[in-house]
N, CA, C and O of each residue as an XYZ file, in Angstrom:
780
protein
N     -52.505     60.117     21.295
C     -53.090     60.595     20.073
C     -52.721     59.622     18.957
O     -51.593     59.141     18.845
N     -53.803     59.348     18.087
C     -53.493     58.114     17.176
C     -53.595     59.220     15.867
O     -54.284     60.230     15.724
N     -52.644     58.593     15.028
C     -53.024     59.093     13.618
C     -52.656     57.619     12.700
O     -51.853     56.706     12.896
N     -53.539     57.860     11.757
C     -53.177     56.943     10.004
C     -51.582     56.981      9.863
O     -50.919     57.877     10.387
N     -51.076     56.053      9.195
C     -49.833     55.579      9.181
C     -50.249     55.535      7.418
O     -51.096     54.799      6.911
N     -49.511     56.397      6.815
C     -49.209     56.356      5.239
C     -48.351     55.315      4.909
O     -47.583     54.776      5.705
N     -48.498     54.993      3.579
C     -47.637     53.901      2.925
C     -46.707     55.025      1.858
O     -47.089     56.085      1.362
N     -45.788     54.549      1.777
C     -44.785     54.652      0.496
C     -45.268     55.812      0.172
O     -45.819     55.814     -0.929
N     -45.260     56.964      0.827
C     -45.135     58.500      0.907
C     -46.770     58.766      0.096
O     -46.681     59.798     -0.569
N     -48.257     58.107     -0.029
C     -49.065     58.087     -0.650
C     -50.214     58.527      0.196
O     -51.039     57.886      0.847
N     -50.054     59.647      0.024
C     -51.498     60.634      0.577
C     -52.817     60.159      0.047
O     -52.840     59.579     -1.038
N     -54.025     60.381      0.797
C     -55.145     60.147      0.401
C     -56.002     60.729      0.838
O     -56.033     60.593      2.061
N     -57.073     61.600      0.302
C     -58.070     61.896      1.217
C     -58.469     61.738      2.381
O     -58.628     60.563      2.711
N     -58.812     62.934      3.544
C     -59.212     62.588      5.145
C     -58.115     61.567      5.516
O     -58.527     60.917      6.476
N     -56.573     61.067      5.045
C     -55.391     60.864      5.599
C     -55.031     61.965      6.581
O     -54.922     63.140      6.230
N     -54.826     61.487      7.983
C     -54.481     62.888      9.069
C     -53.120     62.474     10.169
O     -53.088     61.508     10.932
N     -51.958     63.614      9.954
C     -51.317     63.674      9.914
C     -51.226     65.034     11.251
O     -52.004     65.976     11.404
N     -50.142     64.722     11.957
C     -49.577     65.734     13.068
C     -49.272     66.757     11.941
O     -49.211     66.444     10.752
N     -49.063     68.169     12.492
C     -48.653     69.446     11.529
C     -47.244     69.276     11.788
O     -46.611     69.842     10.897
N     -46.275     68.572     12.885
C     -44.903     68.370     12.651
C     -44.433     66.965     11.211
O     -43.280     66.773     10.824
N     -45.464     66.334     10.781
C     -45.128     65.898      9.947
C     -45.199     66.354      8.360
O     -44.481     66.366      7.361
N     -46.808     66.796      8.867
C     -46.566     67.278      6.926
C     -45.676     68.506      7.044
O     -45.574     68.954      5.902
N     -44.974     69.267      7.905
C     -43.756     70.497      7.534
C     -43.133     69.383      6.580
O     -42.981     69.424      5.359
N     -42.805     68.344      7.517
C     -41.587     67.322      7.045
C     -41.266     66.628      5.501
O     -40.240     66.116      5.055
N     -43.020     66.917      4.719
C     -42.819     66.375      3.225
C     -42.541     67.192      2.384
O     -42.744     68.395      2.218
N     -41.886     66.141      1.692
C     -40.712     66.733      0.456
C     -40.887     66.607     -0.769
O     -40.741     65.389     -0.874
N     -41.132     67.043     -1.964
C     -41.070     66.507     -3.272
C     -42.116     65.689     -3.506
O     -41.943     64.698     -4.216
N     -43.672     66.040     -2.813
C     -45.093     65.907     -2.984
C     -45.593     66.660     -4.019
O     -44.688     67.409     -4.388
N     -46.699     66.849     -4.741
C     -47.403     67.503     -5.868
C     -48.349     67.632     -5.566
O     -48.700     66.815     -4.715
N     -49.388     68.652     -5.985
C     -50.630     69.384     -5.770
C     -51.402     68.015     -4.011
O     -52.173     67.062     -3.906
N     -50.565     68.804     -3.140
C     -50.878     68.220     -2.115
C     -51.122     69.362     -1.239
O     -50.333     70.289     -1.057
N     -52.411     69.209     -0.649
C     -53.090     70.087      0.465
C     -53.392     69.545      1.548
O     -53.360     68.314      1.521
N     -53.883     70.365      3.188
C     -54.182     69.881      3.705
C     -55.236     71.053      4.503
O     -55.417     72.113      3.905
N     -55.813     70.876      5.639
C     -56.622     71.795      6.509
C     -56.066     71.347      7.905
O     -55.976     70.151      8.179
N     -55.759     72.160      8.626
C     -55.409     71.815     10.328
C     -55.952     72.417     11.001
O     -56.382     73.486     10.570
N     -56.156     72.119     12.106
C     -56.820     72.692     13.328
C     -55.969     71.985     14.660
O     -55.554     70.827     14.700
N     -55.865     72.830     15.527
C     -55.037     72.509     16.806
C     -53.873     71.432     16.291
O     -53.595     70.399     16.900
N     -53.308     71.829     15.174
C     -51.709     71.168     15.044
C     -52.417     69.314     14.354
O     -51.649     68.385     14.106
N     -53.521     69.252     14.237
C     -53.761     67.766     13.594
C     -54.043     68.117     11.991
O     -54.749     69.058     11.627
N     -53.736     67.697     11.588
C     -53.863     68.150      9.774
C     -54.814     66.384      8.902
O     -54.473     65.211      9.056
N     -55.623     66.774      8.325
C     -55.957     66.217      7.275
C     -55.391     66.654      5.930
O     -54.756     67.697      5.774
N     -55.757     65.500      4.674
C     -55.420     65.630      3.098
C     -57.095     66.534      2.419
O     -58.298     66.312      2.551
N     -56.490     67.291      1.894
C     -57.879     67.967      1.251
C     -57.539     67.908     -0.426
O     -56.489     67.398     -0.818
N     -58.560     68.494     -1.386
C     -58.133     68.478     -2.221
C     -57.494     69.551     -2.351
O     -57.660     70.374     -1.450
N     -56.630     69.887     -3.404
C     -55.605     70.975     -3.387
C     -56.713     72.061     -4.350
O     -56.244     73.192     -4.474
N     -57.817     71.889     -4.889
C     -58.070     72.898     -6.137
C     -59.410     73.884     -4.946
O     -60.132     74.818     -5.297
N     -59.353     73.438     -3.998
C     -60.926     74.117     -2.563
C     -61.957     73.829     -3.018
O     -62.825     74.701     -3.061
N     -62.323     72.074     -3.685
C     -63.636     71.979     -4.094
C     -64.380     71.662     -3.039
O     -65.596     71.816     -2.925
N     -63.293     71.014     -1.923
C     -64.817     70.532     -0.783
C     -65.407     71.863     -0.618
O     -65.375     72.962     -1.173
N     -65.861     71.393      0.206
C     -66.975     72.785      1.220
C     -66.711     72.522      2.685
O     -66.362     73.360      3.516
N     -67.005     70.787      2.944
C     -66.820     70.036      4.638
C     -65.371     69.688      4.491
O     -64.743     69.370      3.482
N     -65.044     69.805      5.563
C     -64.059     68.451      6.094
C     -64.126     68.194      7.655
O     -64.546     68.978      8.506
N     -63.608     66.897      7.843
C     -63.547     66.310      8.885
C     -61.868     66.052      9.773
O     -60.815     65.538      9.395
N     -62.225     66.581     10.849
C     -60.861     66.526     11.519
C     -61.082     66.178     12.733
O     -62.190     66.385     13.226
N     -60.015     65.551     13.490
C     -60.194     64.644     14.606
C     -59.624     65.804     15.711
O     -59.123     66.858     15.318
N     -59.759     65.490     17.024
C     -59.193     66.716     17.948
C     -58.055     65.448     18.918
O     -57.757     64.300     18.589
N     -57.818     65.910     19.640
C     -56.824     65.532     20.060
C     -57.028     63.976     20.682
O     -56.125     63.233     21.066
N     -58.414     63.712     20.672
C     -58.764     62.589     21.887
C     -59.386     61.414     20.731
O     -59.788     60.268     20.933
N     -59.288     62.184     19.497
C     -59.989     61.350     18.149
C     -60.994     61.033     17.771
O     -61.197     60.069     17.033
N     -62.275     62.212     18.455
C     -63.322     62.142     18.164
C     -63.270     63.212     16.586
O     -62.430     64.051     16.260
N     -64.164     62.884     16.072
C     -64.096     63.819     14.487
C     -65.375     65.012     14.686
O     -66.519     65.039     15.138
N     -64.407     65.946     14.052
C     -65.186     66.912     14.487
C     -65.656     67.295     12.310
O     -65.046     67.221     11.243
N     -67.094     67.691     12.793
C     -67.062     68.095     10.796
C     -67.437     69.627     10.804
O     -68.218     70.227     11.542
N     -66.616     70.102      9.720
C     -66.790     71.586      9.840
C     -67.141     71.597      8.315
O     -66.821     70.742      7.490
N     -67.912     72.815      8.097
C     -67.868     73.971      7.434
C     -66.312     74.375      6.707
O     -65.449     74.717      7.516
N     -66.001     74.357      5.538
C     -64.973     74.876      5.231
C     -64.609     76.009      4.271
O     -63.747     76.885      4.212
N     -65.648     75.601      3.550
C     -66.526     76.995      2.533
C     -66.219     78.355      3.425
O     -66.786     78.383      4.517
N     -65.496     79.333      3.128
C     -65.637     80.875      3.660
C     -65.992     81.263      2.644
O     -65.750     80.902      1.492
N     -66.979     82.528      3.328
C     -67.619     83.411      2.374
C     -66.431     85.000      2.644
O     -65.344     84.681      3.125
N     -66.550     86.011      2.463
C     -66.196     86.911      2.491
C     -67.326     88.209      3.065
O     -68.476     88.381      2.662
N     -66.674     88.923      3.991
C     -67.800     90.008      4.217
C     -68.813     90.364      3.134
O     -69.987     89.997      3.187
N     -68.269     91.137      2.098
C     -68.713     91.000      1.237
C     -69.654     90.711      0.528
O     -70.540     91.446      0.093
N     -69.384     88.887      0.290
C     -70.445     88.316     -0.402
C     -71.732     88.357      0.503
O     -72.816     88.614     -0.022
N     -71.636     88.112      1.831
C     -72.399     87.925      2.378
C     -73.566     89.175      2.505
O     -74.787     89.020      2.515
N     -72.738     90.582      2.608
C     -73.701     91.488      2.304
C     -74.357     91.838      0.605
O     -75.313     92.558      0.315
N     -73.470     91.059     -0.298
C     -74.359     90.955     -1.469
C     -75.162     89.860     -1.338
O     -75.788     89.551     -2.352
N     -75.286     89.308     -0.538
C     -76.252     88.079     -1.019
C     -75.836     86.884     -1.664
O     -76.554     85.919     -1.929
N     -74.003     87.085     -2.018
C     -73.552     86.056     -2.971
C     -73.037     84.449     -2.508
O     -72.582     83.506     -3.155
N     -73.402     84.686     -0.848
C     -72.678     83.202     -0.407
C     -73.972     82.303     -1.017
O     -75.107     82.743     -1.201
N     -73.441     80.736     -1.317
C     -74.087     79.687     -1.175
C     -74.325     79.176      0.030
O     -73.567     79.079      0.995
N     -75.893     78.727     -0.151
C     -76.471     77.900      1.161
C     -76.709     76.905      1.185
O     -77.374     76.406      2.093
N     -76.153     76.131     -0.018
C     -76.098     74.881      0.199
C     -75.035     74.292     -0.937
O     -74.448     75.101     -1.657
N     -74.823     73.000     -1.066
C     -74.049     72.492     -1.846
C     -74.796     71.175     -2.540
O     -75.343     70.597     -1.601
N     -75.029     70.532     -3.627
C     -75.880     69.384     -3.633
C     -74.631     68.346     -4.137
O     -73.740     68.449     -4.980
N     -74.956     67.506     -3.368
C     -73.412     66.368     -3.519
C     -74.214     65.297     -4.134
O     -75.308     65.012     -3.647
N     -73.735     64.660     -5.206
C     -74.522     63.119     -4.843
C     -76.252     63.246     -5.190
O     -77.160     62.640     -4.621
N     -76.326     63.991     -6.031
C     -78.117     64.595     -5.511
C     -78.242     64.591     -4.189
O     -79.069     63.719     -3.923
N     -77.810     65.170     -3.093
C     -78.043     65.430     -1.908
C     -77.832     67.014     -1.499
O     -76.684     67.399     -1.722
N     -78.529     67.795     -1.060
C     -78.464     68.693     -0.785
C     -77.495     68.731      0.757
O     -77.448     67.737      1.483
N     -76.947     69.705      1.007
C     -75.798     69.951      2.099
C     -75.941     71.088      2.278
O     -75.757     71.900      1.372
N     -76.336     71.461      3.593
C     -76.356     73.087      4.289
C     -74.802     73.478      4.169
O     -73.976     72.750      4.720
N     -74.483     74.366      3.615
C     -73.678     75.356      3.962
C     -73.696     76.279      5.095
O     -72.619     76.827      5.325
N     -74.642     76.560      5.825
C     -75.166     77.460      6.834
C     -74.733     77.044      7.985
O     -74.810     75.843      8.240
N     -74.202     77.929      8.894
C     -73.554     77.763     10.320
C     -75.161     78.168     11.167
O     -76.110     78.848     10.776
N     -74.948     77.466     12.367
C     -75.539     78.086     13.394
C     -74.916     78.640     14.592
O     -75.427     79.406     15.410
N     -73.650     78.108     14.580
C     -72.504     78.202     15.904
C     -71.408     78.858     15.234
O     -71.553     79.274     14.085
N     -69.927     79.028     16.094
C     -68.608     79.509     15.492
C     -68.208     78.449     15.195
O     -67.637     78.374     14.107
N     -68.338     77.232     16.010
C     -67.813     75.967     16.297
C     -68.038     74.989     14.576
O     -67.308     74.048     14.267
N     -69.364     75.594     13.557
C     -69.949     74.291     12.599
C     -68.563     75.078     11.530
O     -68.146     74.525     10.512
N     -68.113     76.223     11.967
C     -67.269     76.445     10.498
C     -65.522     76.049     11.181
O     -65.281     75.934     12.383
N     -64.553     75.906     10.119
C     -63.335     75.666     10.357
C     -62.842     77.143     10.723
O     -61.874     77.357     11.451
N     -63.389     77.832     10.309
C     -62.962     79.458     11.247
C     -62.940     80.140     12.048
O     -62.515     81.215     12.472
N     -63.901     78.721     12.343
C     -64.550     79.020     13.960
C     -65.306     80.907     13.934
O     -65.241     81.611     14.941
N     -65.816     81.297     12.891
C     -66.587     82.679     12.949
C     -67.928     82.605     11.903
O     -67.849     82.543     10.676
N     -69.187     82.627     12.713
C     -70.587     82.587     12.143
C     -70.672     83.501     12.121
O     -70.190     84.160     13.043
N     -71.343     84.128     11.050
C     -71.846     85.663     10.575
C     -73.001     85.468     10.096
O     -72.981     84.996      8.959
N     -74.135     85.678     10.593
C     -75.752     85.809      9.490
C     -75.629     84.185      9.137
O     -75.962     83.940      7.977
N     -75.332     83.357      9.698
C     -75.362     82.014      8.998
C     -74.117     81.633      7.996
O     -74.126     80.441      7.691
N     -73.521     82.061      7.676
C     -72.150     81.702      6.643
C     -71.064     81.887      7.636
O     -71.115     82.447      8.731
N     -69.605     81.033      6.759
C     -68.591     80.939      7.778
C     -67.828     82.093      7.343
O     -67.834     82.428      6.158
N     -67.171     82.722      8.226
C     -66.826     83.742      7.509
C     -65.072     83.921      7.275
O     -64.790     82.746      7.040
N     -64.023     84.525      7.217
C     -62.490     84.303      7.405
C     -62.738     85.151      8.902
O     -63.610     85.980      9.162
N     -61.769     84.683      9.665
C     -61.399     85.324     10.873
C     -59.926     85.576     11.248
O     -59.153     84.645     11.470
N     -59.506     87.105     11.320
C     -58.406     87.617     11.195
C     -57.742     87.030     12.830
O     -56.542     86.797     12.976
N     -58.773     86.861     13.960
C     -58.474     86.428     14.906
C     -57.678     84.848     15.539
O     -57.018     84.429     16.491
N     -58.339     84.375     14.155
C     -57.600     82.999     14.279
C     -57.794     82.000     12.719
O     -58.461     80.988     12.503
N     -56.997     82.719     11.935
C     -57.012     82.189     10.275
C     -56.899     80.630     10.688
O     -56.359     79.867     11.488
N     -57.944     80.699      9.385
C     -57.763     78.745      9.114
C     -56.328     78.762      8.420
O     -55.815     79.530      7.605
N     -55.778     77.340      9.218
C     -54.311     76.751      8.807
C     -54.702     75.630      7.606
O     -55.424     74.637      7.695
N     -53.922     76.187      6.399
C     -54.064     75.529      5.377
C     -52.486     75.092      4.989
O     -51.595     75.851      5.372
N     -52.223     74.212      4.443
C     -51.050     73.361      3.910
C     -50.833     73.375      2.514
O     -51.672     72.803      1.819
N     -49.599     74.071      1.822
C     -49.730     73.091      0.303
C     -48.836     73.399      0.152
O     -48.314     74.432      0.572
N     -48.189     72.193     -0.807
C     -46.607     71.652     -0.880
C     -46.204     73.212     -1.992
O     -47.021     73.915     -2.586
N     -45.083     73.316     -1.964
C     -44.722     75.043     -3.028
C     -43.798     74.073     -4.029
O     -43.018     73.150     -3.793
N     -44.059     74.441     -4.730
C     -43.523     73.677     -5.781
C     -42.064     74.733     -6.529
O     -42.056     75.956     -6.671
N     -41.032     73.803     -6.869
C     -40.118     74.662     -7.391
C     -38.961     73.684     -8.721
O     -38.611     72.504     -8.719
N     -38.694     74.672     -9.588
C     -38.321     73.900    -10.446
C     -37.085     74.932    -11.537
O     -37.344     75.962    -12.159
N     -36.044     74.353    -11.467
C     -34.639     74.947    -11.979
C     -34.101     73.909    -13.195
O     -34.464     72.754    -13.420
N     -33.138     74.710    -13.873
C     -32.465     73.907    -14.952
C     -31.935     72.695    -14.539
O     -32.139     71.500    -14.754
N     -30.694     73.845    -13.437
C     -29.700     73.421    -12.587
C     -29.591     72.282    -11.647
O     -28.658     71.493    -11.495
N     -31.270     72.394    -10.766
C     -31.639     71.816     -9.337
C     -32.320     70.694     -9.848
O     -32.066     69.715     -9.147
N     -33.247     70.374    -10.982
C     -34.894     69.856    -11.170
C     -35.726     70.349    -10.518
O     -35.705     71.515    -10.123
N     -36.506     69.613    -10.326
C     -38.057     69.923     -9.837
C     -37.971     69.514     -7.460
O     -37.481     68.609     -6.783
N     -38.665     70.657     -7.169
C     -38.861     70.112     -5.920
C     -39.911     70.306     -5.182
O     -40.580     71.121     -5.817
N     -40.579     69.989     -4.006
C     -41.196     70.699     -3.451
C     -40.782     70.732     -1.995
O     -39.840     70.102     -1.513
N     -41.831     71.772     -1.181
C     -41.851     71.668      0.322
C     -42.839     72.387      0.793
O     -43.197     73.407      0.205
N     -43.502     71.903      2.077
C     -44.760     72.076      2.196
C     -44.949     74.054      3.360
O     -44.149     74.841      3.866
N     -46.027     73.988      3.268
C     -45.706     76.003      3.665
C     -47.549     75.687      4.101
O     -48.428     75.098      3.472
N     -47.556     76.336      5.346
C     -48.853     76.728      6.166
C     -49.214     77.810      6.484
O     -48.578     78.314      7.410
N     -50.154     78.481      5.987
C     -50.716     79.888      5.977
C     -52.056     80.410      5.765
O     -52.666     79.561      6.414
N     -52.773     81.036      5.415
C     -53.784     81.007      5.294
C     -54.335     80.825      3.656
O     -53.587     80.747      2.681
N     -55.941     80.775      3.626
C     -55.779     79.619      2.597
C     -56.427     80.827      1.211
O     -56.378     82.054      1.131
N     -57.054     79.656      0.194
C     -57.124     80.747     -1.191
C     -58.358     81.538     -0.897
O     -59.433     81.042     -0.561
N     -58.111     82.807     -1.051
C     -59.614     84.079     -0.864
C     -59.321     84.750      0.034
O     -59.614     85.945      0.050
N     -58.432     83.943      1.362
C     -58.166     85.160      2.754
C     -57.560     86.333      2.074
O     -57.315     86.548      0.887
N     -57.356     87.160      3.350
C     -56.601     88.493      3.068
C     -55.349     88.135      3.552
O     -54.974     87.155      4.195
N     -54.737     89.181      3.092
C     -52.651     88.938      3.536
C     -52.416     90.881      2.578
O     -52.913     91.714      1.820
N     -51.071     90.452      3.601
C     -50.005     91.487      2.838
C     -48.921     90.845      2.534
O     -48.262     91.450      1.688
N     -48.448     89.824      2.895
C     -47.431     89.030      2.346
C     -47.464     87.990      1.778
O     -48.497     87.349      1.978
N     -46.437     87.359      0.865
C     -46.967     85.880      0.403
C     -46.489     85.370      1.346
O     -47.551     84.920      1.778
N     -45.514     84.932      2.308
C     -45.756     84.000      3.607
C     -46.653     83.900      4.603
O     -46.654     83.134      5.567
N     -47.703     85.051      4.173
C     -48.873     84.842      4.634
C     -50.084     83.514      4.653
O     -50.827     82.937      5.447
N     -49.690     83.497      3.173
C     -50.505     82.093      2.718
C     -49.868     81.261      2.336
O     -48.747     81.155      1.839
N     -50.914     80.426      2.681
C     -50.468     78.975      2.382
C     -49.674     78.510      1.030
O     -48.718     77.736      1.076
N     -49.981     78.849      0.303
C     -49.571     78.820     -1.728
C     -48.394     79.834     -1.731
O     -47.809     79.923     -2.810
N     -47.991     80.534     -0.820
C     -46.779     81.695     -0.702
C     -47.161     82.618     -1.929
O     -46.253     83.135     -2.580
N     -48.597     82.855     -2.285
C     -48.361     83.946     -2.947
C     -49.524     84.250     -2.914
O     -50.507     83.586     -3.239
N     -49.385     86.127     -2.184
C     -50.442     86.587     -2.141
C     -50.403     88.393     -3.270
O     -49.688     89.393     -3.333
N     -51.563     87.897     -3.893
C     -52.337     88.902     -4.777
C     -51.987     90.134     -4.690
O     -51.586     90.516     -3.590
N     -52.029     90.903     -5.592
C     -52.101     92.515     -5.516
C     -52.662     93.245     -4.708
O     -52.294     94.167     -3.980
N     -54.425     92.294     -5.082
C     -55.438     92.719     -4.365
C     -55.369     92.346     -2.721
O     -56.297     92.663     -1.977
N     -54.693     91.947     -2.445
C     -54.089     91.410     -0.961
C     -55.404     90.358     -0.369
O     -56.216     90.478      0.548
N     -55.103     89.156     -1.536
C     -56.148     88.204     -1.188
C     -55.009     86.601     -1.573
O     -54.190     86.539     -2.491
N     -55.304     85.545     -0.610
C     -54.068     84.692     -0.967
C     -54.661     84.368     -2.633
O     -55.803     84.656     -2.989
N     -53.870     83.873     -3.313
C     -53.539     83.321     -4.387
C     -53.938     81.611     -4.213
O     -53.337     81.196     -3.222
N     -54.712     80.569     -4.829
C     -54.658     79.427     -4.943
C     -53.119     78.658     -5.426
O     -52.345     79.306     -6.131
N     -52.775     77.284     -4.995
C     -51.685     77.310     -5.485
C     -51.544     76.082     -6.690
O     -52.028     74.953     -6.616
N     -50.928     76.517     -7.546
C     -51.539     75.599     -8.802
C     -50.040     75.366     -9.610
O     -50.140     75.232    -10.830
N     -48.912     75.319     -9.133
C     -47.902     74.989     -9.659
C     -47.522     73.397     -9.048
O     -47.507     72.922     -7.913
N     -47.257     72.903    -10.282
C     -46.527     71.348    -10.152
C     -46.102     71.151    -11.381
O     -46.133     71.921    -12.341
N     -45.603     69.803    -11.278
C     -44.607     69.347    -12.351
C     -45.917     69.414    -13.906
O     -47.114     69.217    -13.695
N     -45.557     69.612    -14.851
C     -46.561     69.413    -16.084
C     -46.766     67.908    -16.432
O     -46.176     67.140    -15.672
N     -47.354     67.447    -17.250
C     -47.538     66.389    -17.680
C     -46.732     65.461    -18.267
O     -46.763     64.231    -18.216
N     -45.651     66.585    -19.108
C     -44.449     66.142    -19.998
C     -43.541     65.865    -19.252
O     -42.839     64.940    -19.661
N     -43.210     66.380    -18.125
C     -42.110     66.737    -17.103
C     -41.997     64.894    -16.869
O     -42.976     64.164    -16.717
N     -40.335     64.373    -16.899
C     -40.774     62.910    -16.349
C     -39.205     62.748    -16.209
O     -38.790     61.671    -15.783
N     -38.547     63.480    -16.451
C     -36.976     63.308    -15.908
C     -37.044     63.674    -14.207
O     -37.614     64.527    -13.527
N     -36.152     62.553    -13.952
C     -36.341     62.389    -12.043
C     -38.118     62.556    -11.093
O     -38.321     62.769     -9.898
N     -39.120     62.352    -12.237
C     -40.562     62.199    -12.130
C     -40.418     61.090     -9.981
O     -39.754     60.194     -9.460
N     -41.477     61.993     -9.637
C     -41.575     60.481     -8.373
C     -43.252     61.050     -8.207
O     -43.995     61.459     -9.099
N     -43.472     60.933     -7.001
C     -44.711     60.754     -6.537
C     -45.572     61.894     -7.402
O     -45.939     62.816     -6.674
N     -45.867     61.993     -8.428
C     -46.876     63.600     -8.661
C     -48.358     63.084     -8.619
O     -48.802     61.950     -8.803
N     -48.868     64.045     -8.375
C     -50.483     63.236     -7.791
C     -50.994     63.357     -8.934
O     -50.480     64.053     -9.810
N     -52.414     62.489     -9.127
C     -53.388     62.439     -9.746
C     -55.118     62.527     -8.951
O     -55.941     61.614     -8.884
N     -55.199     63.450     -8.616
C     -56.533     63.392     -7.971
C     -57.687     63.266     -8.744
O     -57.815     63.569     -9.931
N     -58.590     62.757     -7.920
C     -59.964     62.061     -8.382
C     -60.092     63.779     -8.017
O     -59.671     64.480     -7.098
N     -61.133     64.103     -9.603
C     -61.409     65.447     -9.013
C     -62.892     65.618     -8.090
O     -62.901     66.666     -7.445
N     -63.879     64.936     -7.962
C     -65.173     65.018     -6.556
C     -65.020     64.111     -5.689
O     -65.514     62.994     -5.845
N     -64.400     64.405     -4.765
C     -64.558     63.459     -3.943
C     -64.786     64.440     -2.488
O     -64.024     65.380     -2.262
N     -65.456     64.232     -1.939
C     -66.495     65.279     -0.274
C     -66.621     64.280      0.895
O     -66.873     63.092      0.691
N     -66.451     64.756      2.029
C     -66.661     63.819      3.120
C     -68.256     64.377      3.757
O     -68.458     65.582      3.901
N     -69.228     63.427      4.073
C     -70.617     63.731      4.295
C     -70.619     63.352      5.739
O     -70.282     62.224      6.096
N     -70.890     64.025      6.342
C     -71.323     64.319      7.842
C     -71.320     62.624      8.368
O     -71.805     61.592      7.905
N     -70.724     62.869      9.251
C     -71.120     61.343      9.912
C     -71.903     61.233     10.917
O     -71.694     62.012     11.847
N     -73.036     60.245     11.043
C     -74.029     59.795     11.756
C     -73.391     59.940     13.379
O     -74.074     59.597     14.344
């Protein structure tokens, strides 16, 4: 199994990584990822894609669906069926279990599946008088699923409404005592189906 070899601890988009490594990062910032069978890609941390692309064990890339809708929306009518990238229009619409990362088609949308939650990644950020600033990375399910616990999700914190929480804590802008890697993401950036 081959994976990308990072430089000087510097994540990047569709960068893919074993799930025994990203446990392993430390003191990263608004850093996400999506896994499937223990191989993890870099996503953006805020859930703007919709696709991503992940390799399976033999390194062929597989592209999914990443957009979940919720029972719900779907019986209101509220999922999107498409996405337009680029002036390009992009189906959102499953035909299989296999086109979504949830591996569960419902009426055409991907839906969450309690049977086998998508594995999502993001670094938890923590910050003391005493300690400074730290992080460490936590895999669970991702922002919108259901939970009863916050080690349920990925962001370790899940809602009242028992829905995960997005995770949106990192160092601030001002913050620059013992400052190291804090990200700056390009905020559109989408991976488009490959030929």
């Amino acid at each position: 199994m081959q994976f990308l070899v990072y430089l000087a601890d510097a994540y990047t988009y569709g960068d893919t990584l074993p799930r025994e490594e990203v446990m392993k990062i430390k003191n990263e910032y608004f850093l996400s990822f999506y896994c499937k069978n223990d191989i993890c890609v870099v996503v953006d941390n805020e859930y703007i894609q919709k696709f991503v692309d992940i390799p399976d064990s033999t390194g062929k890339i597989w592209h999914y669906i990443a957009y979940t809708c919720t029972d719900d929306e779907i019986k209101q009518e509220k999922c999107p069926r498409e996405e337009i990238i680029s002036g390009e229009s992009l189906s959102l619409e499953c035909k299989n279990n296999t086109d979504c990362l949830s591996d569960k088609c419902i009426d055409n949308h991907c839906v969450f599946n309690d049977e086998a939650p998508i594995v999502h990644c993001d670094d938890i950020y923590e910050s003391s008088f005493s300690n400074g600033r730290s992080s460490f990375m936590h895999c669970g399910k991702p922002y919108r699923d259901t939970c009863k616990t916050n080690d349920e999700c990925s962001s370790m914190d899940c809602l009242e409404e028992g829905i995960c929480n997005m995770q949106t804590k990192g160092p601030s802008d001002t913050e620059h005592a013992g400052a190291s890697k804090t990200r700056k993401w390009k905020r559109r950036t989408y991976f488009k189906k490959k030929s």
